[in-house]
N, CA, C and O of each residue as an XYZ file, in Angstrom:
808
protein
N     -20.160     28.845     30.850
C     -19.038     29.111     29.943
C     -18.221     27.844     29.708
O     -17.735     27.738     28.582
N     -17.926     26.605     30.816
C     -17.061     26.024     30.462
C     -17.840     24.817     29.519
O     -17.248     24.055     28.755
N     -18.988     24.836     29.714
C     -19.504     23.502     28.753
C     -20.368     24.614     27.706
O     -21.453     24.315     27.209
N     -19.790     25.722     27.513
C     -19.833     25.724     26.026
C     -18.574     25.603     25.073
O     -18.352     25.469     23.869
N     -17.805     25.732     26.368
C     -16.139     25.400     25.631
C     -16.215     23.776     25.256
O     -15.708     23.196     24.296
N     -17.018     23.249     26.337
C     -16.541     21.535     25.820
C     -17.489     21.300     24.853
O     -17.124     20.281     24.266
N     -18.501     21.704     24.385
C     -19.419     21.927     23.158
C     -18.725     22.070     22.064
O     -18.669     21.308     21.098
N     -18.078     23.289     22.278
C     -17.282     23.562     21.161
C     -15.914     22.858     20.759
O     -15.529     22.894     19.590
N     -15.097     22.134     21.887
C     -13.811     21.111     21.512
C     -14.479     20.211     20.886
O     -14.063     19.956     19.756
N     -15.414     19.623     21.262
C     -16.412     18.139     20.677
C     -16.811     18.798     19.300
O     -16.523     18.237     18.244
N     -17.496     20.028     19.339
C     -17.733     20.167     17.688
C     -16.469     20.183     16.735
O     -16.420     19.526     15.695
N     -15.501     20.961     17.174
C     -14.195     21.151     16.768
C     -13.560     19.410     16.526
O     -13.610     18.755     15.485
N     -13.175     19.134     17.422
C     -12.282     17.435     17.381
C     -13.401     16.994     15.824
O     -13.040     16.914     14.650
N     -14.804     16.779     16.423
C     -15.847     15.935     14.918
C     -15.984     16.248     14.188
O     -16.790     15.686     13.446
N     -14.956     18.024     13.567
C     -15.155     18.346     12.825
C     -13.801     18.136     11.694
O     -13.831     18.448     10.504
N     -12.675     17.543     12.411
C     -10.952     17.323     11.746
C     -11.629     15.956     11.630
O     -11.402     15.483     10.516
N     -12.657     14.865     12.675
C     -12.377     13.419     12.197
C     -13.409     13.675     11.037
O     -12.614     13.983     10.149
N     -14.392     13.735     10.579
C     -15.036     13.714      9.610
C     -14.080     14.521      8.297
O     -14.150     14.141      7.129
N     -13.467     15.333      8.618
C     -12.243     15.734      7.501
C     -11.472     14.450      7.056
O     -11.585     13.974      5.926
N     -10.765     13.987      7.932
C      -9.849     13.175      7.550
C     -10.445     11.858      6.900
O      -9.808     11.159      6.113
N     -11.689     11.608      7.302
C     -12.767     10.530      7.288
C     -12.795     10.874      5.433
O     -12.214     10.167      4.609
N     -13.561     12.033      5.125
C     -13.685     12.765      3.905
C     -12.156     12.360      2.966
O     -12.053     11.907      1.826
N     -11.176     12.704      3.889
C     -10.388     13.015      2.359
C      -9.790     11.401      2.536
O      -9.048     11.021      1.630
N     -10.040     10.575      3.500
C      -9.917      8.890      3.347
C     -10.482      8.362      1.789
O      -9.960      7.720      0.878
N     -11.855      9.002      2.003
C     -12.653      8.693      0.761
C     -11.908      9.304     -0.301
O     -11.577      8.708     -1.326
N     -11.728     10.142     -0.118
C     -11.227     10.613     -1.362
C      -9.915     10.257     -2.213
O      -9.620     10.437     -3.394
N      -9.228      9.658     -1.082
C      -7.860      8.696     -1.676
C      -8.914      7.394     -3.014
O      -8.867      7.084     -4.205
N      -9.615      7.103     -1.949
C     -10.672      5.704     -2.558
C     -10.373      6.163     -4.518
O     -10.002      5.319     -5.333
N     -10.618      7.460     -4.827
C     -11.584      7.480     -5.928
C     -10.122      7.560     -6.543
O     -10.179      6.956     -7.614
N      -8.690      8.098     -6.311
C      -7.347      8.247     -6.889
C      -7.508      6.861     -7.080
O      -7.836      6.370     -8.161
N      -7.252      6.131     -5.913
C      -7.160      4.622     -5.796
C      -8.213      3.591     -6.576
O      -7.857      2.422     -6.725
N      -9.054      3.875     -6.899
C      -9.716      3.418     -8.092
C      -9.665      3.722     -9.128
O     -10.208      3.002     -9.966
N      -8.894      5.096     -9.587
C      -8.229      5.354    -10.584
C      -7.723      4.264    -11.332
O      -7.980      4.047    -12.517
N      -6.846      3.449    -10.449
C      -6.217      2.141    -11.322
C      -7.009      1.342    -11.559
O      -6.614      0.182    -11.671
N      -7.954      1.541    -11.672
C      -9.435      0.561    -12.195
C      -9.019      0.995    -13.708
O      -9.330      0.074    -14.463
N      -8.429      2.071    -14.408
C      -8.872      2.438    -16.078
C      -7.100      1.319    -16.598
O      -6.763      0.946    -17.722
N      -6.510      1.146    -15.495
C      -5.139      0.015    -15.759
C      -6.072     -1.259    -16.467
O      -5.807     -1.807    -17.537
N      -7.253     -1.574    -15.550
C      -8.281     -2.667    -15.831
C      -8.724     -2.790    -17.395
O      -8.454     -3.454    -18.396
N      -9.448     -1.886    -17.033
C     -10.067     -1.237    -18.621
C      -9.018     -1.353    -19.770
O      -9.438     -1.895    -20.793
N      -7.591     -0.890    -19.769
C      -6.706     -0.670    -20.614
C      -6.828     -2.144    -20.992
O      -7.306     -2.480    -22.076
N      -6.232     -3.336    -19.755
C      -5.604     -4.305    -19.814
C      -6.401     -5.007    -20.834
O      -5.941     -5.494    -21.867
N      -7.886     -5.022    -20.386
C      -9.217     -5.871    -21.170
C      -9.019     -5.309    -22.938
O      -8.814     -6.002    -23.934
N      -9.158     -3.975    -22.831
C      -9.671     -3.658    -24.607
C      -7.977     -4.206    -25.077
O      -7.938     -4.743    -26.184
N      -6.532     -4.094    -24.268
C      -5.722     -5.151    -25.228
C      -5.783     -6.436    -25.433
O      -5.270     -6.929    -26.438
N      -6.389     -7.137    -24.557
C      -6.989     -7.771    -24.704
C      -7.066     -8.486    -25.947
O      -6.566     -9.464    -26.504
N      -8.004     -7.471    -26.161
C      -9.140     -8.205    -27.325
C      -8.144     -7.861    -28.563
O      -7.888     -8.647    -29.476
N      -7.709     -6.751    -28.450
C      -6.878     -6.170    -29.723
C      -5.514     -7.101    -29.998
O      -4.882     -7.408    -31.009
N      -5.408     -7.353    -28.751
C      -3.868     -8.790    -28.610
C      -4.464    -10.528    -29.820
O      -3.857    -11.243    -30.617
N      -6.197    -10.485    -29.176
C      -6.628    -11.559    -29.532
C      -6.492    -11.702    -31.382
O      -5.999    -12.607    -32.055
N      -7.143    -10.425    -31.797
C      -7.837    -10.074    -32.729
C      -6.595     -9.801    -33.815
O      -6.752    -10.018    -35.016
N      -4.822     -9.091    -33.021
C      -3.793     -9.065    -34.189
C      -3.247    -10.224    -34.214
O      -2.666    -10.355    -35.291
N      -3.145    -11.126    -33.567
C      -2.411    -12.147    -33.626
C      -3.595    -13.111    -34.793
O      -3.020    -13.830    -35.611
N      -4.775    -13.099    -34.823
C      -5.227    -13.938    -35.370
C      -5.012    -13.545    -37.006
O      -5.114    -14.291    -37.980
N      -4.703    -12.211    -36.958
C      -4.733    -11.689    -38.257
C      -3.479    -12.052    -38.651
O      -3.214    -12.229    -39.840
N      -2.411    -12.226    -37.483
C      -0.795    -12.567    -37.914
C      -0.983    -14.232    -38.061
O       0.127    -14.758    -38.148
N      -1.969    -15.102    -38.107
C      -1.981    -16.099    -38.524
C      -2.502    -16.183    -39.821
O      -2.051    -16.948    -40.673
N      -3.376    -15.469    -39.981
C      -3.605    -15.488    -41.329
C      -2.555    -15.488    -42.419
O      -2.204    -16.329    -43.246
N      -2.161    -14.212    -42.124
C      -0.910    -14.070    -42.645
C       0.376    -15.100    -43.031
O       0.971    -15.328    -44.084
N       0.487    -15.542    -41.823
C       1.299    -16.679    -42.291
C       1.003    -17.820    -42.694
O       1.829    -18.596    -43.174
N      -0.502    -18.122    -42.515
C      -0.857    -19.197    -43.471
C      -0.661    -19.031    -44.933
O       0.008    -19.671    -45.744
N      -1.612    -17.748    -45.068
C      -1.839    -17.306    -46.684
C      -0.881    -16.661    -47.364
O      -0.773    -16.905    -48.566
N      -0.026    -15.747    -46.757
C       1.114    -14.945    -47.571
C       2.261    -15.943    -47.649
O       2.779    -16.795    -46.927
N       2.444    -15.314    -49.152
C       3.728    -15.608    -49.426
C       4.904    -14.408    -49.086
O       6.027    -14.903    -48.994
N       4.852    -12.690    -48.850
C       5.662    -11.715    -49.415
C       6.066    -12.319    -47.557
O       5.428    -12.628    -46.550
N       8.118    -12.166    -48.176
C       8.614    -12.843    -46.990
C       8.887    -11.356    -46.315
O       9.114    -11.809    -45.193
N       9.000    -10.297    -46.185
C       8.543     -9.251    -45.147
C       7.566     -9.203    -44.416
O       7.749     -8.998    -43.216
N       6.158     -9.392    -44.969
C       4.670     -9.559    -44.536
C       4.791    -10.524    -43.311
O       4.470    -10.409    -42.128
N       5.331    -11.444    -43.990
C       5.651    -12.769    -42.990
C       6.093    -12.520    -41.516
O       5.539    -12.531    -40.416
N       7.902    -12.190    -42.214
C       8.044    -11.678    -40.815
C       7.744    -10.908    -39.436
O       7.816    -11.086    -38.220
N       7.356     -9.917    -40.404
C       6.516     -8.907    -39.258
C       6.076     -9.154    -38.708
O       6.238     -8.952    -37.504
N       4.498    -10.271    -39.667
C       3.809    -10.935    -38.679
C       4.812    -12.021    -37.718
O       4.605    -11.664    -36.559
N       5.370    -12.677    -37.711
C       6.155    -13.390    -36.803
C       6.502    -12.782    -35.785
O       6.065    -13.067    -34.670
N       7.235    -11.970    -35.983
C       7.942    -10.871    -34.827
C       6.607    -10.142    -33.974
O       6.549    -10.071    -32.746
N       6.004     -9.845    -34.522
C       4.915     -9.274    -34.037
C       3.755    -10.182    -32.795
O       3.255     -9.763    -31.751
N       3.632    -11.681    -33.545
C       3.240    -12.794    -33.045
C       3.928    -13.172    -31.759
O       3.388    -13.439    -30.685
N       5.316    -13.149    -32.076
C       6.098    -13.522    -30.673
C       6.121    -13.006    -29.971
O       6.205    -13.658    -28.930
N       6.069    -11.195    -29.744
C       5.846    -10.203    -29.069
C       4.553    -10.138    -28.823
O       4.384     -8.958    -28.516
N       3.640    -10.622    -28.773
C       2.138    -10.375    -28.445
C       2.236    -11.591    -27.596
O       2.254    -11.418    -26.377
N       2.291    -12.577    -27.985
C       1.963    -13.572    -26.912
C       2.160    -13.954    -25.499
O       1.320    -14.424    -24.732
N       3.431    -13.673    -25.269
C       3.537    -13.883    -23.850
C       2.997    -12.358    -22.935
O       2.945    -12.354    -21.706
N       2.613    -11.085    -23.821
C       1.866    -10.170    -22.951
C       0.624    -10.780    -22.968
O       0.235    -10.823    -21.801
N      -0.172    -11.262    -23.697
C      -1.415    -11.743    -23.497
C      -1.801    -12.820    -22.601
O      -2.793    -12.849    -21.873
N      -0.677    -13.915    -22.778
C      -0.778    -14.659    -21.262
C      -0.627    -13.867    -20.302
O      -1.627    -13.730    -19.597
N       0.620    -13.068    -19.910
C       0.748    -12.331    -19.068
C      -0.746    -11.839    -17.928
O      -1.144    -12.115    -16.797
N      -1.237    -10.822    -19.294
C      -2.286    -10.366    -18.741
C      -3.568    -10.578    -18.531
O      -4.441     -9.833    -18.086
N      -3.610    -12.415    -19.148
C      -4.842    -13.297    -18.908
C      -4.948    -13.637    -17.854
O      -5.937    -13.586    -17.123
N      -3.285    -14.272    -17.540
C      -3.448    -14.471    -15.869
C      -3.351    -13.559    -14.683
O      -3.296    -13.858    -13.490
N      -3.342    -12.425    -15.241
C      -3.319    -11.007    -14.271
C      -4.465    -10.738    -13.790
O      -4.607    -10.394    -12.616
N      -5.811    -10.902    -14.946
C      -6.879    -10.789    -14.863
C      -7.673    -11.329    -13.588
O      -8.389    -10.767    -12.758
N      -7.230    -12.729    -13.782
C      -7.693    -14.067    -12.957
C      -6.737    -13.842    -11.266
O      -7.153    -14.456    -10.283
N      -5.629    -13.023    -11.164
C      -4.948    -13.513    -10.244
C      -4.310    -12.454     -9.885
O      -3.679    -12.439     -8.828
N      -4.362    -11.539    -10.593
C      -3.939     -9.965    -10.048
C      -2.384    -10.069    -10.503
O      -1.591    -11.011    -10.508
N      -2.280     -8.712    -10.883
C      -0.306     -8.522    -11.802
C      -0.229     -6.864    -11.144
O      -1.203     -6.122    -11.269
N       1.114     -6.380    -10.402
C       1.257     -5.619     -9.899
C       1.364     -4.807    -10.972
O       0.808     -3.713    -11.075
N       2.268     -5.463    -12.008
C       3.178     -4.634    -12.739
C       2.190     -4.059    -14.129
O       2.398     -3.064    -14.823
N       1.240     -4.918    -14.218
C      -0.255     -4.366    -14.940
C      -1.422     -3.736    -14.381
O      -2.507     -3.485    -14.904
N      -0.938     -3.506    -13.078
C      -1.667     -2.571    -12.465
C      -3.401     -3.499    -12.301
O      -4.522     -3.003    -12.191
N      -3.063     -4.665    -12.338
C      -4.557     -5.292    -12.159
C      -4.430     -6.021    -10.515
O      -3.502     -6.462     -9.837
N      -5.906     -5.862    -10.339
C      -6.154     -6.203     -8.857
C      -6.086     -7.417     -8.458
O      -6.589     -8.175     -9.287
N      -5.671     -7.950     -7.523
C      -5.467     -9.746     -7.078
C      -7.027    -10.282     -6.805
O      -7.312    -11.448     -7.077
N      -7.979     -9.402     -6.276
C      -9.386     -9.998     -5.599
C     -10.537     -9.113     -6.864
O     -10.965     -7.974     -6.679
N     -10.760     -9.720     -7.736
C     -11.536     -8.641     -8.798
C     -12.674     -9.265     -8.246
O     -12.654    -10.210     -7.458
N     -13.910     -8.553     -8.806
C     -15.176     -8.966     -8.884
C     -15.674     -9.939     -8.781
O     -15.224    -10.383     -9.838
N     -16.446    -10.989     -8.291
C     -17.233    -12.228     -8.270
C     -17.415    -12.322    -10.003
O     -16.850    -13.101    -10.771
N     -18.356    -11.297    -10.298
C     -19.167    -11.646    -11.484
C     -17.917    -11.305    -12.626
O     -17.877    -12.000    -13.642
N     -17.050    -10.372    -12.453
C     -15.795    -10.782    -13.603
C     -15.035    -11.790    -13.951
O     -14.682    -12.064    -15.098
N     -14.672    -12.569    -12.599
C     -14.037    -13.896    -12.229
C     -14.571    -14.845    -12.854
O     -13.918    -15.736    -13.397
N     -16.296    -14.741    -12.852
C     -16.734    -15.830    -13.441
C     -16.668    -15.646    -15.102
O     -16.478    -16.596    -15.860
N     -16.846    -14.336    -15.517
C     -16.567    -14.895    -16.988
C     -15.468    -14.550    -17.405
O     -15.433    -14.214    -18.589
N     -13.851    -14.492    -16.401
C     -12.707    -14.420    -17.075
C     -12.677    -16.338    -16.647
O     -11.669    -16.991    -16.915
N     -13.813    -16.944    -16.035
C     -13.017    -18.067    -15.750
C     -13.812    -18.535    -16.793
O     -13.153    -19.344    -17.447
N     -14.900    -18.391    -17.227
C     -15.681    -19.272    -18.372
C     -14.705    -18.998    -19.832
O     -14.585    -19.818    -20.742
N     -14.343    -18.229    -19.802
C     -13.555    -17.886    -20.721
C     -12.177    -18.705    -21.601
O     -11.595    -18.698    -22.685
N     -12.175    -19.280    -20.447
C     -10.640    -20.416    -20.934
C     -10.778    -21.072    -21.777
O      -9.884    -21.383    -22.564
N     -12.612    -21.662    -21.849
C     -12.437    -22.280    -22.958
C     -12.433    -22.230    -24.214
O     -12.401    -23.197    -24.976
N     -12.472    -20.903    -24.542
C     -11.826    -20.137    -25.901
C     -10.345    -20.018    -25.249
O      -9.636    -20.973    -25.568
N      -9.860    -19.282    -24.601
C      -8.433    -18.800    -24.178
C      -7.485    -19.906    -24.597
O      -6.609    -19.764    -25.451
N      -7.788    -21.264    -23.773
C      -6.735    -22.062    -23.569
C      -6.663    -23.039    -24.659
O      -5.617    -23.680    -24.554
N      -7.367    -23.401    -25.662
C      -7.421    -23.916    -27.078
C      -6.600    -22.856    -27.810
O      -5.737    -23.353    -28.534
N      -6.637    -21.841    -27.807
C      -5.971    -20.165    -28.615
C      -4.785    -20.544    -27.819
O      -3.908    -21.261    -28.299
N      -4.752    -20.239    -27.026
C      -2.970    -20.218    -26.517
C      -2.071    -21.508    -26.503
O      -0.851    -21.347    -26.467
N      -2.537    -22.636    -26.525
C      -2.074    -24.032    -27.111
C      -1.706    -23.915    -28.788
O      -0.738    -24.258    -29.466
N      -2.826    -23.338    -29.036
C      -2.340    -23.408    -31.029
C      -1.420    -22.575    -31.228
O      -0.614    -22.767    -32.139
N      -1.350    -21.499    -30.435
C      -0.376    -20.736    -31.125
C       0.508    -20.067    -30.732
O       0.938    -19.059    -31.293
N       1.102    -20.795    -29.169
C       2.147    -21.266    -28.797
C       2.639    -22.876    -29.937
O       3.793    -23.284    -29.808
N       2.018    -23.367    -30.596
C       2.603    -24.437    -32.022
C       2.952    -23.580    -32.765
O       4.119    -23.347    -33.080
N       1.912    -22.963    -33.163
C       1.956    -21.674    -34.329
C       3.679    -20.893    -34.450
O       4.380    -20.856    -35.461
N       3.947    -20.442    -33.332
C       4.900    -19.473    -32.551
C       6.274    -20.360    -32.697
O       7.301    -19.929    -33.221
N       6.129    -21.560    -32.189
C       7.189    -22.404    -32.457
C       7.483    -22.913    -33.927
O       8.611    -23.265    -34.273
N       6.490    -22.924    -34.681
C       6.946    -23.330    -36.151
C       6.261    -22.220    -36.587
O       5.032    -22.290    -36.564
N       6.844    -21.095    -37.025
C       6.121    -20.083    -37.631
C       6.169    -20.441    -39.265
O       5.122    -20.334    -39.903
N       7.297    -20.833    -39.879
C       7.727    -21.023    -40.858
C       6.605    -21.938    -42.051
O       6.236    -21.800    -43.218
N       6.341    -23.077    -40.705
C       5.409    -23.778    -41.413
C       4.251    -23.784    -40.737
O       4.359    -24.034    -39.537
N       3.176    -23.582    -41.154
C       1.654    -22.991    -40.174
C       0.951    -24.803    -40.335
O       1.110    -25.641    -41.222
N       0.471    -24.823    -39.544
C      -0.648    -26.707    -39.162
C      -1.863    -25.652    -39.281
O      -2.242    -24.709    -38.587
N      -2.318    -26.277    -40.539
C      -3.918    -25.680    -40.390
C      -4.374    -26.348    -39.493
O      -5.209    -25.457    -39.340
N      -4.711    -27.258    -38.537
C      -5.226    -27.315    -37.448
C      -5.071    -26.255    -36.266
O      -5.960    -25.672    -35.645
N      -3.654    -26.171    -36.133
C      -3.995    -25.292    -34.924
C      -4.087    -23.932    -35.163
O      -4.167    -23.151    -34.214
N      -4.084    -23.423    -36.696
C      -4.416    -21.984    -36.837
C      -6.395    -22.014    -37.401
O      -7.048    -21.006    -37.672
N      -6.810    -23.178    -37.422
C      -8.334    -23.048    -37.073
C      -8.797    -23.037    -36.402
O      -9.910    -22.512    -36.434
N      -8.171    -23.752    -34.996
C      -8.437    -23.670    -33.654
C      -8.539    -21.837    -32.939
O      -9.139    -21.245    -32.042
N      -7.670    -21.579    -33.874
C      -7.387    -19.947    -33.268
C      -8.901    -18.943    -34.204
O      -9.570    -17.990    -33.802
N      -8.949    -19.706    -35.505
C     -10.126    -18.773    -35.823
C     -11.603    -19.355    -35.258
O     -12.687    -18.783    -35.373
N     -11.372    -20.493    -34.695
C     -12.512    -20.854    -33.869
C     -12.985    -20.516    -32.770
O     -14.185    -20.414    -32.515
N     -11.957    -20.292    -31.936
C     -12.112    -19.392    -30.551
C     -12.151    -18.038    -30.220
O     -12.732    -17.600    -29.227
N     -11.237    -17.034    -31.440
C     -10.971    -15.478    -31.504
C     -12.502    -15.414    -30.642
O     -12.689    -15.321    -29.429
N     -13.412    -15.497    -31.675
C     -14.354    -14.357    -31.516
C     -15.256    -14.717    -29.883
O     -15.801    -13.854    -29.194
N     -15.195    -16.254    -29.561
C     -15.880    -15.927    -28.611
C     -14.879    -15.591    -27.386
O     -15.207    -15.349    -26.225
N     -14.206    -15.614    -27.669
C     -13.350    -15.165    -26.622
C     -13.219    -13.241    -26.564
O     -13.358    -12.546    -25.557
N     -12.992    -12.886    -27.627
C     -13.174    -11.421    -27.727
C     -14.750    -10.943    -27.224
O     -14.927     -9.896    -26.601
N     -15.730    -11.770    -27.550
C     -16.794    -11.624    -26.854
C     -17.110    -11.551    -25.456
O     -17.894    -10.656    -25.142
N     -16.719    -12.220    -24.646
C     -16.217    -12.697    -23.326
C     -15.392    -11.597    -22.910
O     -15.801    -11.175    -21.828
N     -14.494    -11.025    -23.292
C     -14.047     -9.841    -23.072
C     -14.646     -8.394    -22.861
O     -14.312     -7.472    -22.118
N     -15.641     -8.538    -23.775
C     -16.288     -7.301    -23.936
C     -17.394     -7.166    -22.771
O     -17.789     -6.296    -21.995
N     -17.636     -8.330    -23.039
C     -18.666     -8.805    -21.329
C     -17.662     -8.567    -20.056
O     -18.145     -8.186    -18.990
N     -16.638     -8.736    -20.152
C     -16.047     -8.265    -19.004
C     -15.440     -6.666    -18.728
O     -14.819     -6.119    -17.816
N     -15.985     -6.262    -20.040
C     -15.772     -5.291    -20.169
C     -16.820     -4.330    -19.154
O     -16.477     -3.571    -18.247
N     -18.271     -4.659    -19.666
C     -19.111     -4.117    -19.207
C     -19.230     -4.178    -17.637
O     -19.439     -3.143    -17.005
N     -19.096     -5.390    -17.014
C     -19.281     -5.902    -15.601
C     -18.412     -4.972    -14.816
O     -18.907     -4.444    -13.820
N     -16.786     -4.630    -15.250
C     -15.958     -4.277    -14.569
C     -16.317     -2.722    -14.457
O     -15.783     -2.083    -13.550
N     -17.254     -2.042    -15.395
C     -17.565     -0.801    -15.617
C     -18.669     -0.337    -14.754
O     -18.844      0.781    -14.271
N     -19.633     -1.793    -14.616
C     -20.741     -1.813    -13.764
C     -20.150     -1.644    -12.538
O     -20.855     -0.855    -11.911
N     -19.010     -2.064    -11.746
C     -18.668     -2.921    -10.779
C     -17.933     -1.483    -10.283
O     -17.532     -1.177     -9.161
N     -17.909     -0.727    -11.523
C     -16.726      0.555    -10.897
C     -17.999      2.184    -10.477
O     -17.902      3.088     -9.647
N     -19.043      1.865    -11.517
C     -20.089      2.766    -11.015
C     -20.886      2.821    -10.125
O     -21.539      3.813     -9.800
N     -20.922      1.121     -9.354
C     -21.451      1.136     -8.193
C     -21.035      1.680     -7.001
O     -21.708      2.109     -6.063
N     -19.256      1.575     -7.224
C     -18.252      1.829     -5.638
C     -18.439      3.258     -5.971
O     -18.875      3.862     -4.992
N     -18.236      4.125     -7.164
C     -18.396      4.973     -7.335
C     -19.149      5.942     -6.477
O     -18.823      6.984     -5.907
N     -20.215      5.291     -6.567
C     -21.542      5.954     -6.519
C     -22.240      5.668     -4.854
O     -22.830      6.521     -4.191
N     -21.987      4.321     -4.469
C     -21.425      4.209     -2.838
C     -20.984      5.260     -2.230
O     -21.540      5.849     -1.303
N     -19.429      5.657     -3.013
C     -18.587      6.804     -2.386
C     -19.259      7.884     -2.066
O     -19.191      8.499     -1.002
N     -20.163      8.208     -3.341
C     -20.376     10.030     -3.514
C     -21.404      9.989     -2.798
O     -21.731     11.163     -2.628
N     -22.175      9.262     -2.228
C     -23.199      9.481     -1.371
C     -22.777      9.654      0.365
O     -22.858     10.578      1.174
N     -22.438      8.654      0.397
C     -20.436      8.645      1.558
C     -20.409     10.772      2.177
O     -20.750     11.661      2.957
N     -19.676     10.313      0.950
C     -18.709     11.594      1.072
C     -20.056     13.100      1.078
O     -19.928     14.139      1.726
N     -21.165     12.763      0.216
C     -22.317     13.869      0.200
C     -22.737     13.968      2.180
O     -22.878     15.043      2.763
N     -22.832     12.893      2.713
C     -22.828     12.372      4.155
C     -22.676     13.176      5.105
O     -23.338     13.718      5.990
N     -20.847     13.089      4.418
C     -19.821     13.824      5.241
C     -19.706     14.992      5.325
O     -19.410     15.559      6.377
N     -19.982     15.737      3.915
C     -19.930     17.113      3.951
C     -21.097     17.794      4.567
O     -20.682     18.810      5.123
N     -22.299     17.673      4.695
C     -23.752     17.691      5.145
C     -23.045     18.361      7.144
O     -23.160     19.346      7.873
N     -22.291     16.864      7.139
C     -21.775     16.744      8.819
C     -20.810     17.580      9.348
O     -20.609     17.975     10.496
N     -20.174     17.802      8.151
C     -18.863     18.614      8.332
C     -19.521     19.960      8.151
O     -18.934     20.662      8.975
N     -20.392     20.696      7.548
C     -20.748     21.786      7.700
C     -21.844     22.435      8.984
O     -21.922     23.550      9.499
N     -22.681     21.035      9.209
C     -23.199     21.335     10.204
C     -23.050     21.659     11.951
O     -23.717     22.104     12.885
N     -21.282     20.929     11.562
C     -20.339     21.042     12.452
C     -19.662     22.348     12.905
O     -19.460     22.888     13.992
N     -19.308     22.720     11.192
C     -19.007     24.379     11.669
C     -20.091     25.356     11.833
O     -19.707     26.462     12.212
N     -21.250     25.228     11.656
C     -22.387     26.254     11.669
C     -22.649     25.671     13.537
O     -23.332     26.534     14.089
N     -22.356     24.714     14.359
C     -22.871     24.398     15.415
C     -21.442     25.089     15.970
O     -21.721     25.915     16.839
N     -19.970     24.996     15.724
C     -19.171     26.197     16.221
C     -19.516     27.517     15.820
O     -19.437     28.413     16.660
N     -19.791     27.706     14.960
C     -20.117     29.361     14.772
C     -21.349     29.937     15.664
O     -21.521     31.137     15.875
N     -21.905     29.236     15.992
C     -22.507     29.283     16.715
C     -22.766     29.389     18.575
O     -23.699     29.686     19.322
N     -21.897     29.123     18.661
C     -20.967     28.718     20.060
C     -20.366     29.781     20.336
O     -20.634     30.325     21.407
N     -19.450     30.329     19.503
C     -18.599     31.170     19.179
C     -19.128     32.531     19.047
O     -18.475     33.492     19.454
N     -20.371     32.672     18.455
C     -20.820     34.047     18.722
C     -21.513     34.125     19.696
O     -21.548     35.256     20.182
N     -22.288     33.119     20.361
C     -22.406     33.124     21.906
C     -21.767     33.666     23.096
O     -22.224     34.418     23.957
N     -20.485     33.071     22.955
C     -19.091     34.182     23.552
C     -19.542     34.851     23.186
O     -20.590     35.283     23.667
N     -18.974     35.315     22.097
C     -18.758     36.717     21.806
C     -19.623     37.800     22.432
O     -19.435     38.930     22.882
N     -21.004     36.690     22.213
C     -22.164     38.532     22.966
C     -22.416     38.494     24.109
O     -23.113     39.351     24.653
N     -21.637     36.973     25.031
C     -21.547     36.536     26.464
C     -22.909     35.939     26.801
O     -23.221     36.149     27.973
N     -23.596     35.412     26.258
C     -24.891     34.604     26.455
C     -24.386     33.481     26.685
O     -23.176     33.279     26.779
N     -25.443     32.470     26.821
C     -25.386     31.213     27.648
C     -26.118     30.086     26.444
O     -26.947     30.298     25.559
N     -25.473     28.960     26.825
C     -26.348     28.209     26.170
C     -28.042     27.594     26.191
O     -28.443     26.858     25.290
């Protein structure tokens, strides 16, 4: 009788740590939740890249002085979120919900990336400062880099998606593990337990 009682504390105790073990994991997948902060940050990204270049256009080519402004105002307000969240990418931003240690293989093409990025954000930080009067140089510089840089994005798009279906999928096998253990745990008390009950022995 008494070492079916300690049978049964040992099944019992391995059956709360594999619980708590379980719902550990299961914080994981909330907590990777802020992986779609990632996702958000990237497709503005591109959409940050892609209006501002259009707000250069604009102020090269238009004359209607509303058009203008907008684009201006609009220009000045885009830019420092896009640095913002270029270097969030590279270095982690609490307040963008992006991670400080990202991926190997994202790192490398948010770092190949600069050299579209940092030609674009030189011109039009000029751009930004003389809106009034546009330097076709540095608003060609900006239609020279948009696209591969929006490209580069989209590639990081994919990696970070790859990078999230793998932990994913790590987990659920994890956690498939656990539950397997955790049930076999209570079928090895229920078992125990009706033993008592009909006063047999192990």
């Amino acid at each position: 009788m008494k070492k079916r009682m300690i049978y049964a504390w040992i099944a019992c105790i391995a059956t709360v740590v594999a619980l708590v073990i379980l719902l550990g994991l299961l914080s994981i997948w909330v907590a990777f939740g802020s992986a779609a902060n990632v996702m958000v940050q990237i497709d503005l990204q591109r959409a940050r890249a892609e209006r501002m270049t259009k707000d250069v256009l604009i102020l090269q080519y238009r004359t209607d002085i509303q058009e203008r402004s907008q684009a201006t105002s609009e220009l000045q307000d885009t830019l420092p979120l896009w640095q913002q969240a270029q270097s969030g990418l590279k270095s982690g931003d609490s307040v963008l919900g992006l991670p400080r240690h990202p991926p190997a293989e994202v790192l490398i093409v948010v770092s190949q990336m600069q050299s579209d990025y940092v030609p674009m954000q030189v011109a039009l930080q000029k751009i930004v400062s003389a809106p009034d009067k546009i330097d076709a140089i540095q608003a060609q510089i900006v239609y020279d880099h948009e696209h591969g840089y929006v490209v580069a994005m989209s590639q990081a798009v994919l990696l970070w998606q790859q990078y999230i279906d793998d932990v994913f999928l790590h987990i659920f096998w994890i956690e498939f593990g656990l539950v397997l253990t955790v049930l076999s745990l209570v079928l090895v008390n229920f078992f125990f337990t009706i033993k008592r009950l009909k006063g047999g022995t192990p």
